[in-house]
C-alpha positions as CSV (number, residue, x, y, z in Angstrom):
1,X,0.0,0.0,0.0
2,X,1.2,3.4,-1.2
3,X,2.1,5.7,1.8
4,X,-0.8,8.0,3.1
5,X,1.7,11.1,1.7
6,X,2.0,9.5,-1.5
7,X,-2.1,9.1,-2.2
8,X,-2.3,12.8,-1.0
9,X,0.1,13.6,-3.6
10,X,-1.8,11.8,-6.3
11,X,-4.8,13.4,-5.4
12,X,-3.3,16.8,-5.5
13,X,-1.5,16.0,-9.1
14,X,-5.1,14.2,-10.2
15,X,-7.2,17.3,-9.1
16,X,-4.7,20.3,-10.5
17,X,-4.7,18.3,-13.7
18,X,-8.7,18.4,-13.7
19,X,-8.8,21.8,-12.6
20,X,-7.1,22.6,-15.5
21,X,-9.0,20.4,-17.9
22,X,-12.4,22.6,-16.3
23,X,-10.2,26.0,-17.1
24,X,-10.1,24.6,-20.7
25,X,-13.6,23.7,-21.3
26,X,-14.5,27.5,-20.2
27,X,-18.3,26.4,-18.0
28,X,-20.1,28.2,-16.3
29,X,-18.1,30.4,-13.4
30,X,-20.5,28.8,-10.7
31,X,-20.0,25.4,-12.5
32,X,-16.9,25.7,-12.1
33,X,-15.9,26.6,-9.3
34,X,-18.5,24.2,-7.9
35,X,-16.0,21.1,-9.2
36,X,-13.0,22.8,-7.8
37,X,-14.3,22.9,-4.6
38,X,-15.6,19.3,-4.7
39,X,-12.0,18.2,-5.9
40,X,-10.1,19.9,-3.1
41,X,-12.8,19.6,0.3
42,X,-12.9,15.8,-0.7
43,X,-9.9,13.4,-0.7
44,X,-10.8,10.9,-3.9
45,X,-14.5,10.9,-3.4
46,X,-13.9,14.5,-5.3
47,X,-12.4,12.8,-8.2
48,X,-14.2,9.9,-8.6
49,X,-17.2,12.0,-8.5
50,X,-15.7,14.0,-11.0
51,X,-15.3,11.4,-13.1
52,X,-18.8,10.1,-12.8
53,X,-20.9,13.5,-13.8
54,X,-18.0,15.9,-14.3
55,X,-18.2,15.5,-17.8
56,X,-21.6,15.8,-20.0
57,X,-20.7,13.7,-22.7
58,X,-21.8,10.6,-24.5
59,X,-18.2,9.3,-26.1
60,X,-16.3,11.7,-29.0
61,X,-17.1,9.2,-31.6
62,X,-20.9,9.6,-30.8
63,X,-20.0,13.1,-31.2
64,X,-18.5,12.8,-34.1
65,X,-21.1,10.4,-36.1
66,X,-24.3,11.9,-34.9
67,X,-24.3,15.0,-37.4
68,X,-23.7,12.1,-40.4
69,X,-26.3,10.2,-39.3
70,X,-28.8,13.3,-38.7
71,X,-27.8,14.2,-42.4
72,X,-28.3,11.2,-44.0
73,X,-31.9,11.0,-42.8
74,X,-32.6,14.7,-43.7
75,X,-31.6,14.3,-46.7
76,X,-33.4,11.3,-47.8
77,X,-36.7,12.6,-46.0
78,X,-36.2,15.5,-48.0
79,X,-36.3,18.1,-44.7
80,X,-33.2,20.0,-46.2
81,X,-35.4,21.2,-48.7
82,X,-37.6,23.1,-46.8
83,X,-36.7,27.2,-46.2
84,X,-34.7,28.0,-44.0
85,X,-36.1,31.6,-42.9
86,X,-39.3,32.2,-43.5
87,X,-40.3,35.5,-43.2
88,X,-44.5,34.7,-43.7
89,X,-44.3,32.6,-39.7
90,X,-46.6,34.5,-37.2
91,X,-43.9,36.2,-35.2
92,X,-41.7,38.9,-34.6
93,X,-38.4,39.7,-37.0
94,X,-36.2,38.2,-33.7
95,X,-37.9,35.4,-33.4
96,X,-38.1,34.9,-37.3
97,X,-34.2,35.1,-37.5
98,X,-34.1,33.1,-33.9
99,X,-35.9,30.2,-36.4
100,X,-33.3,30.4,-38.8
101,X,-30.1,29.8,-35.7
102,X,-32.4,26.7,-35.0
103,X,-32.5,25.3,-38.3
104,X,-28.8,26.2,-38.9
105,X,-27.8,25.0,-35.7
106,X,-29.8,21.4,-35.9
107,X,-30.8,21.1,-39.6
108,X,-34.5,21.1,-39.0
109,X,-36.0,23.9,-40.5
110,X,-39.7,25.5,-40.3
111,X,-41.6,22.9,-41.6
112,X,-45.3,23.4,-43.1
113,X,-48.6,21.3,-43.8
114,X,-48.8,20.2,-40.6
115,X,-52.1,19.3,-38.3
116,X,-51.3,19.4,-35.0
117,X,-53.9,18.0,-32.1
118,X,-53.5,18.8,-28.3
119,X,-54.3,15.5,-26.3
120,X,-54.7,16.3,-22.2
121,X,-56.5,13.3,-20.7
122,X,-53.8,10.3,-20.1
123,X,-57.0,7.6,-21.4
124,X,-57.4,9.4,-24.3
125,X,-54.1,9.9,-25.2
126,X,-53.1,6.1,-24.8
127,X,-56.5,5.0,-26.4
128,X,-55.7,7.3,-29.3
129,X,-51.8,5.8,-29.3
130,X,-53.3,1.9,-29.8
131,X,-55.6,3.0,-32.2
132,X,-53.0,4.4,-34.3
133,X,-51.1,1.7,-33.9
134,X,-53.6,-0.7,-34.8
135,X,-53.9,1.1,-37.8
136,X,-50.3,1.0,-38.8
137,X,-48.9,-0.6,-42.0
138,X,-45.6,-0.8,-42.4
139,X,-43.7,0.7,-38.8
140,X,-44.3,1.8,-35.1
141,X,-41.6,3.0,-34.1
142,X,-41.5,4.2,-30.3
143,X,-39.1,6.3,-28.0
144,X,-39.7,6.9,-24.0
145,X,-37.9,7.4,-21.0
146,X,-40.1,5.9,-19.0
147,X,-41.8,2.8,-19.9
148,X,-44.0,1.4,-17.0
149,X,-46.2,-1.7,-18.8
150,X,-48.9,-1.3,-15.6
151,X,-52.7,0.0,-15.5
152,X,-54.0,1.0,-18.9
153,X,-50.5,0.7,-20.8
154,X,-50.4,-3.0,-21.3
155,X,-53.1,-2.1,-24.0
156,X,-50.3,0.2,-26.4
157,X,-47.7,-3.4,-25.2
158,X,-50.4,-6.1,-26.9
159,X,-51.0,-3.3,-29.8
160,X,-47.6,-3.8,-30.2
161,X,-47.7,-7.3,-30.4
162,X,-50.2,-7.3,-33.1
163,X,-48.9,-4.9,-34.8
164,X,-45.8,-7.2,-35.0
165,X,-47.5,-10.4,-35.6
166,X,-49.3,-9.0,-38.7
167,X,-45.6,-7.8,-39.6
168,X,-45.3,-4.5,-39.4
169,X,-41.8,-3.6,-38.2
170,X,-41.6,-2.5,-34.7
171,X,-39.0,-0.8,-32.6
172,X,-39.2,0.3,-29.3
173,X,-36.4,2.3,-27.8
174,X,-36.5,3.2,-23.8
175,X,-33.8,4.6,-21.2
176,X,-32.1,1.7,-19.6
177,X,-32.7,3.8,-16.1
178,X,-36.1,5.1,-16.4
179,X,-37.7,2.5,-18.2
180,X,-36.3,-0.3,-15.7
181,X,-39.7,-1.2,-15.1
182,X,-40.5,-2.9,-18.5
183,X,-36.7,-4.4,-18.4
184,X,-37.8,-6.1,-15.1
185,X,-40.9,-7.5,-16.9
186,X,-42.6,-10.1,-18.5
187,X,-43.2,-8.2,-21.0
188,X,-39.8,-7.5,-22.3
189,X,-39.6,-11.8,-23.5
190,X,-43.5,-11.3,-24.9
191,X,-42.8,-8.2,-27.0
192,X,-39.6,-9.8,-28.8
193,X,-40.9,-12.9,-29.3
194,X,-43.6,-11.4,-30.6
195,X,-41.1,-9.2,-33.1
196,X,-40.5,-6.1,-31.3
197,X,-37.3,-4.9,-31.0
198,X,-36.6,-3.4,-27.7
199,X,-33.5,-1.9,-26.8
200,X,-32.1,0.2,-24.1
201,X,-30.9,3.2,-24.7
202,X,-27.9,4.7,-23.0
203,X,-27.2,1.7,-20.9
204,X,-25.1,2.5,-17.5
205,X,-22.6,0.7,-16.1
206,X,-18.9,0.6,-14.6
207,X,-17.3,0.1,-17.5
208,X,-19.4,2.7,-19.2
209,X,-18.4,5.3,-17.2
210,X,-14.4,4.8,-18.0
211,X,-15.0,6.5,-21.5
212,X,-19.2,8.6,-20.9
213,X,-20.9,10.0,-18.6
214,X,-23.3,7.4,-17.4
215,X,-25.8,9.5,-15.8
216,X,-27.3,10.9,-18.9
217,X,-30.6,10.3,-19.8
218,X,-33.0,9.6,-23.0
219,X,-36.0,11.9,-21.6
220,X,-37.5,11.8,-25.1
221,X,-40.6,10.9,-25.7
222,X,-41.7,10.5,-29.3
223,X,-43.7,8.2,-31.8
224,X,-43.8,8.1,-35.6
225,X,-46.6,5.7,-37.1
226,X,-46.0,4.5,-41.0
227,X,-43.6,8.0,-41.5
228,X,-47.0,9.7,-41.7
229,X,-48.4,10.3,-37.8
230,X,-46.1,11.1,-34.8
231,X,-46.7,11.9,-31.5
232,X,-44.5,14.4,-28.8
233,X,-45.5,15.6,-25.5
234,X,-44.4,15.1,-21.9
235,X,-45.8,12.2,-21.3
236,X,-44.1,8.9,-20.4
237,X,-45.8,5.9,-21.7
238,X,-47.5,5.7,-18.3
239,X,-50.7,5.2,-16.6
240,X,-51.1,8.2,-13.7
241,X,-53.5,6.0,-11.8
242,X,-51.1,3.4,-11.0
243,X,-47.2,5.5,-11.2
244,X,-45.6,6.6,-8.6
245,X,-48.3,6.3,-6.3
246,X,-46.0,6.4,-3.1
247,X,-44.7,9.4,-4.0
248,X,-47.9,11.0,-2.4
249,X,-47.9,13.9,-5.1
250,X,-51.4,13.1,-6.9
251,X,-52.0,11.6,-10.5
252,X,-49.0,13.2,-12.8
253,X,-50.8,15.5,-15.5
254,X,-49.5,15.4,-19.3
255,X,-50.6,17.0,-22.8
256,X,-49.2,14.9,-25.9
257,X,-49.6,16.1,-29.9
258,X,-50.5,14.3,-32.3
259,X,-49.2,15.4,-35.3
260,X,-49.2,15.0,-39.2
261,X,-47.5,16.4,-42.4
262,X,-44.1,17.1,-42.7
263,X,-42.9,17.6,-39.4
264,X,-43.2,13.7,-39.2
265,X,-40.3,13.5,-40.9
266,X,-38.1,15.4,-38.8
267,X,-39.2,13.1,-36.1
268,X,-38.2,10.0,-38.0
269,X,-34.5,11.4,-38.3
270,X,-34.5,12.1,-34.7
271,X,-35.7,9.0,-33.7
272,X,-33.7,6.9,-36.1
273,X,-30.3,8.3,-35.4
274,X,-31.5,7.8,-31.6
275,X,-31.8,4.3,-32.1
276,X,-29.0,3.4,-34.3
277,X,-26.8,4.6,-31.9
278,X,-28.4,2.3,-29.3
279,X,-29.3,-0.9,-31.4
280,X,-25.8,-1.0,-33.7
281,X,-23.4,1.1,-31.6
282,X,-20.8,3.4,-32.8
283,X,-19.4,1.6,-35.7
284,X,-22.6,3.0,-38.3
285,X,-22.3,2.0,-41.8
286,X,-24.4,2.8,-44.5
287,X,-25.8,-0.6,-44.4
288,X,-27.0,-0.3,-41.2
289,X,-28.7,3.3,-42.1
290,X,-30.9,1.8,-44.9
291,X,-32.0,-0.4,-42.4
292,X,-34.4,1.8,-41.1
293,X,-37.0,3.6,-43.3
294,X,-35.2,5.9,-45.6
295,X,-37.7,6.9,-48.5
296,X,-40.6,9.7,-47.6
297,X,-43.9,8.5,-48.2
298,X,-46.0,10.7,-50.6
299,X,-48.9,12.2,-48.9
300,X,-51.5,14.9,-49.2
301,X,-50.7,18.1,-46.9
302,X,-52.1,17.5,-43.3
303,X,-53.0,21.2,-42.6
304,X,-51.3,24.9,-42.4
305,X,-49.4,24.3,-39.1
306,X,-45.7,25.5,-38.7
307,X,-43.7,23.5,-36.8
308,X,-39.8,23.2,-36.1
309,X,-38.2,20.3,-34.5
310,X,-35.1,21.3,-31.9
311,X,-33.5,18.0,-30.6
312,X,-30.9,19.1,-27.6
313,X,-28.7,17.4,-25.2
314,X,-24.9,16.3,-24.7
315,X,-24.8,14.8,-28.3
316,X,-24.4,18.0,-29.5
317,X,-21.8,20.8,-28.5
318,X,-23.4,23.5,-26.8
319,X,-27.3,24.3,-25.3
320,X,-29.5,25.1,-28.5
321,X,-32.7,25.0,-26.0
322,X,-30.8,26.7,-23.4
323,X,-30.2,29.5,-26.3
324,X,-34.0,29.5,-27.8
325,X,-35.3,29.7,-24.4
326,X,-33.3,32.4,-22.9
327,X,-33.4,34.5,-26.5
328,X,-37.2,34.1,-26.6
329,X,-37.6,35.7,-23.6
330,X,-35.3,38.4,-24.7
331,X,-37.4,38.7,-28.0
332,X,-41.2,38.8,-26.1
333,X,-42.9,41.8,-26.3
334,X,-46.1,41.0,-24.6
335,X,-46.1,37.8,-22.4
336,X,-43.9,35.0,-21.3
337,X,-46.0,31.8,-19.7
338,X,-43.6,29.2,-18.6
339,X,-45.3,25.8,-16.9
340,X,-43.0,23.4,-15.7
341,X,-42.7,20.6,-12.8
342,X,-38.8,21.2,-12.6
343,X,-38.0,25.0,-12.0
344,X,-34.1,25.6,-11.3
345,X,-33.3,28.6,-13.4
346,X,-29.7,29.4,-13.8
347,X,-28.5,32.8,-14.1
348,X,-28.8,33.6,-17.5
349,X,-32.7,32.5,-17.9
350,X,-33.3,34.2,-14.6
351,X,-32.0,37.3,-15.7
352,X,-34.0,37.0,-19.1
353,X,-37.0,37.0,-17.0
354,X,-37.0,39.4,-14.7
355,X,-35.4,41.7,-17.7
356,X,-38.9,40.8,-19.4
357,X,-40.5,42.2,-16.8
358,X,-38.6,45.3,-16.4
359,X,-39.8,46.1,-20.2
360,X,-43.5,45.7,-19.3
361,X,-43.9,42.1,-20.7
362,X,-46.2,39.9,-18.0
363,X,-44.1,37.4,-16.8
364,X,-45.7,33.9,-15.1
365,X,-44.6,30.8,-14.1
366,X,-46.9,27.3,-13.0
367,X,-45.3,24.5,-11.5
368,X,-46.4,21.8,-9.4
369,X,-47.2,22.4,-5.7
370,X,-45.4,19.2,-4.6
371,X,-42.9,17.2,-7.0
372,X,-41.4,13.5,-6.6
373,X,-37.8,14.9,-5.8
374,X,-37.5,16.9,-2.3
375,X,-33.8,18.0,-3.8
376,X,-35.1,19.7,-7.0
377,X,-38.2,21.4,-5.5
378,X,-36.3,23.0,-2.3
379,X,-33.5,24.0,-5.1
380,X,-36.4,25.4,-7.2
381,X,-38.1,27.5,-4.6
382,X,-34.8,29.2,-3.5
383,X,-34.7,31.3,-6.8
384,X,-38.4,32.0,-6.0
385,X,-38.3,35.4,-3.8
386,X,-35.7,36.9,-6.4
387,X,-38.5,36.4,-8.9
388,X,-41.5,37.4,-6.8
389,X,-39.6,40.6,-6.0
390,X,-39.3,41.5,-9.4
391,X,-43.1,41.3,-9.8
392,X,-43.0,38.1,-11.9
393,X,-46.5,35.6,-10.8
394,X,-45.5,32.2,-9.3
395,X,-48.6,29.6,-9.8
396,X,-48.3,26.6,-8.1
397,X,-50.7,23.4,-9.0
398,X,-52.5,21.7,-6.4
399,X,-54.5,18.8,-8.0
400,X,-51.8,16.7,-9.0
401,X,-48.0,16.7,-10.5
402,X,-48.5,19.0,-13.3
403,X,-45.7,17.1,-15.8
404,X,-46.6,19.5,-19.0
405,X,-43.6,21.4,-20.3
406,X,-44.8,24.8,-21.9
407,X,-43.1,28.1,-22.6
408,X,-45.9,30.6,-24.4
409,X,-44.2,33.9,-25.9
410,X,-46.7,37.0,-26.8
411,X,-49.9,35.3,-28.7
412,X,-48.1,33.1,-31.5
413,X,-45.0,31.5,-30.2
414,X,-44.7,27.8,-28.6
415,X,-42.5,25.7,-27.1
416,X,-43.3,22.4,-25.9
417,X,-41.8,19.2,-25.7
418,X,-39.8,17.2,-23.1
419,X,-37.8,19.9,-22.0
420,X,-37.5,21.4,-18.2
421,X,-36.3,24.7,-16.8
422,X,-33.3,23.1,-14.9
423,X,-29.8,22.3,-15.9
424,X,-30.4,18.7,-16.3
425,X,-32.8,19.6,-19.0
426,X,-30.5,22.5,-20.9
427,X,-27.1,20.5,-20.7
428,X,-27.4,16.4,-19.4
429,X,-30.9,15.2,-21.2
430,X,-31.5,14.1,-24.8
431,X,-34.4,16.1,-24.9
432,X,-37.1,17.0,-28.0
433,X,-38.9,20.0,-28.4
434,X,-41.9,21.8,-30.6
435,X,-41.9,25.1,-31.6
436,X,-45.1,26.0,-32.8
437,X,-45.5,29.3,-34.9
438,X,-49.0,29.5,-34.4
439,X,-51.7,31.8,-33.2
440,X,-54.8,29.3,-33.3
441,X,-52.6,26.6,-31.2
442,X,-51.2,29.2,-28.9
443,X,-54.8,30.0,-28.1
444,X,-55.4,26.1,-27.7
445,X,-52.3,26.4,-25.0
446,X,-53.5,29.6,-23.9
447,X,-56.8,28.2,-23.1
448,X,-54.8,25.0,-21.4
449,X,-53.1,27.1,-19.3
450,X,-56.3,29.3,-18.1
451,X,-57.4,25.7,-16.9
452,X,-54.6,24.8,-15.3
453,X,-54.7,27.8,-13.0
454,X,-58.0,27.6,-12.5
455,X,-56.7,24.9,-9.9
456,X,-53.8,26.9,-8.9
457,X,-52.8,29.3,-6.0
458,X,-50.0,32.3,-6.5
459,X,-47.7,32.4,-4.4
460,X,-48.2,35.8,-1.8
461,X,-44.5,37.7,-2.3
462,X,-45.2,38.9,1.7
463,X,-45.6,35.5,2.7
464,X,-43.2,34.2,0.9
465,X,-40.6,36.3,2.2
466,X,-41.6,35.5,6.1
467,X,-40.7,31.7,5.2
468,X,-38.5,30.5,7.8
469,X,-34.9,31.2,8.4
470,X,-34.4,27.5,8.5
471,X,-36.6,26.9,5.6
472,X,-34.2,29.4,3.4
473,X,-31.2,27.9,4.4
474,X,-32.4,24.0,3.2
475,X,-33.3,26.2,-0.1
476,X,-30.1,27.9,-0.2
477,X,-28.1,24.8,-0.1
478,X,-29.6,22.7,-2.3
479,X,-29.5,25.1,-4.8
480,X,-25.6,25.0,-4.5
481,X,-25.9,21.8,-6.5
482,X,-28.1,23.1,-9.4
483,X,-24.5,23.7,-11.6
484,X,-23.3,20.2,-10.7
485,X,-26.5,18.1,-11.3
């Protein structure tokens, strides 16, 4: 055994070196300094921590393989070919131009002919899922993070199977964490034996770790039917009467879209580059791309909808959600409505909003009154009082775990999709969001969101503020770990 001096030494030579690997990759100050400290105040544990979550990245050949992929799929789909800018959307000139970054930075552009339908009620929306299914002709093709095959779900499991059995080709791709449910199951043998191919995406493990992150998550949630119906929402493939029921936080409430046209298409590239990755690993040929559906189907336009796909997470270099949020905000001119269940604002969003609210735009945020994760909700509520102060309306939801992800911006403007307002969400996730450009669905969402408060209380700023000194201080520190998360 090495001397005790000798291991302090290591860890000193260990920690400047990853000091000066965090000075290179220029984070966040806070972020920053956060590791530091963790690497210095704790002997090893600071390191091997590091090297667990220090790092949001999925492998440098993922890196490298997932803008081919992405491409290939455009390109055969034929999204490429839309406009990039398209000065006729329903919104401002910043938000116009802000469409164009997206579809520069991503290669999904504005997409038109689209029908898009809201779905709230968790029966319909899974009766309206098997029916599609049931329907289908040629591929179902699934992606969740959590897949729980309980309650009123085991009905989209034997669609599945029939879909399957009557040969249509069937994938299902779920987050080896969240979805541990369904790889615990009896249903995992049914389904492939059946035909189904299930696979787990972003697998952990110790071995893993050595060369990934292995705490990054697949929180997509997506569905494309036959290339010509799809489906995106927050909703895991769940039934709220039965999940998470000892959590104590009521049924969790969802919207899904169902969608149609064009925007279909972008869905299929995300989805299929998703599951390559997962299903063949990092050593993607050609071969293995035209495995997967890779002609368009011709189809009548669905409708007049536009619609622009942003996938985000750490397979790609930087925050493109992070950046459409926060510039959004800086582009409203009337309202910003932000529901959420996670709330952890960093510094740069926070400053967007209460900078919103300086100019006169009406500034509101719903979350959940009570959330599964004690961490994330005391984190959340520490940023609450600087927001309340700066006149900005905190909602919070009492019948249930409001799950729905919304950001409203003036009267046309969308965003909705899998994405939170916390770090996790910005930087660690493989998230999927909808940006509508739409006044007729805004109002749809508009009309959503008057319901959800309707079975909401704000949040007094007085009261607020007379919380206890204890209670501020459990609020203070968790929010220390926001940066790391």
């Amino acid at each position: 055994m090495l001397p005790s001096s000798l291991l302090f030494a290591l860890h000193i030579a260990i920690a400047v070196a990853l000091t000066f690997r965090l000075l290179y990759r220029k984070l966040a100050v806070s972020t920053t300094l956060a590791w530091i400290i963790i690497l210095y105040s704790l002997p090893y544990i600071g390191i091997f921590l590091y090297f667990l979550f220090g790092d949001h990245r999925m492998g440098r050949k993922r890196l490298g393989q997932g803008d081919w992929i992405r491409q290939f799929y455009l390109r055969r789909y034929g999204v490429e070919e839309e406009p990039l800018l398209d000065v006729t959307l329903e919104a401002n000139e910043t938000l116009r131009a802000l469409s164009l970054g997206v579809a520069t930075h991503t290669g999904f552009p504005v997409t038109h002919d689209n029908r898009l339908e809201l779905l709230e009620d968790a029966g319909d929306i899974l009766d309206r899922i098997v029916a599609d299914i049931d329907q289908a002709t040629k591929t179902c093709f699934l992606e969740f993070y959590i897949v729980e095959p309980k309650g009123r779900v085991t009905a989209v499991m034997e669609a599945l199977v029939r879909a399957a059995q009557r040969g249509v080709d069937c994938n299902l791709l779920a987050d080896s964490f969240g979805s541990k449910a369904l790889f615990r199951s009896s249903w995992l043998q049914r389904l492939r034996t059946a035909g189904v191919d299930v696979e787990a995406s972003l697998p952990v493990g110790l071995i893993k770790s050595l060369s990934q992150r292995t705490d990054l998550r697949n929180h997509r949630k997506l569905i494309t039917i036959d290339q010509t119906i799809g489906y995106i929402g927050s909703a895991n493939l769940v039934d709220p009467k039965v999940f998470k029921k000892d959590k104590a936080v009521g049924q969790w409430v969802d919207t899904m879209f169902r969608l149609e046209g064009r925007i279909v298409d972008s869905l299929g590239c995300v989805f299929n580059a998703d599951y390559i990755f997962d299903c063949v690993g990092l050593d993607v040929d050609r071969a293995a791309l035209r495995d997967l559906p890779t002609d368009r189907p011709v189809v009548a336009p669905a409708g007049n909808v536009a619609l622009q796909l942003l996938p985000s997470g750490p397979e790609t270099r930087d925050s493109p959600i992070h950046e459409w949020v926060v510039s959004a905000i800086f582009a409203a001119h009337r309202r910003v409505s932000i529901i959420t269940p996670y709330f952890i604002p960093d510094e740069t969003l926070t400053l967007a909003l209460k900078a919103a609210r300086k100019r006169g735009v009406a500034v509101d945020v719903i979350v959940p009154e009570k959330i599964d994760s004690k961490l994330a909700q005391y984190a959340s509520e520490s940023v609450f009082e600087e927001l309340l102060q700066a006149d900005i309306r905190i909602a919070r939801y009492t019948d249930g775990l409001l799950h729905t992800k919304c950001v409203l911006i003036d009267d046309t403007i969308a965003m909705v999709g899998t994405v939170n307002m916390d770090t996790r969400s910005f930087y660690l996730n493989l998230e999927l969001t909808l940006i509508v450009y739409d006044g007729g669905v805004s109002r749809q969402l508009e009309q959503m969101r008057e319901r959800y408060l309707a079975k909401c209380t704000y949040i007094d700023p007085e009261e607020w503020a007379a919380r206890s000194n204890w209670q501020q201080m459990k609020e203070n520190i968790l929010r220390l770990a926001a940066p790391v998360l």
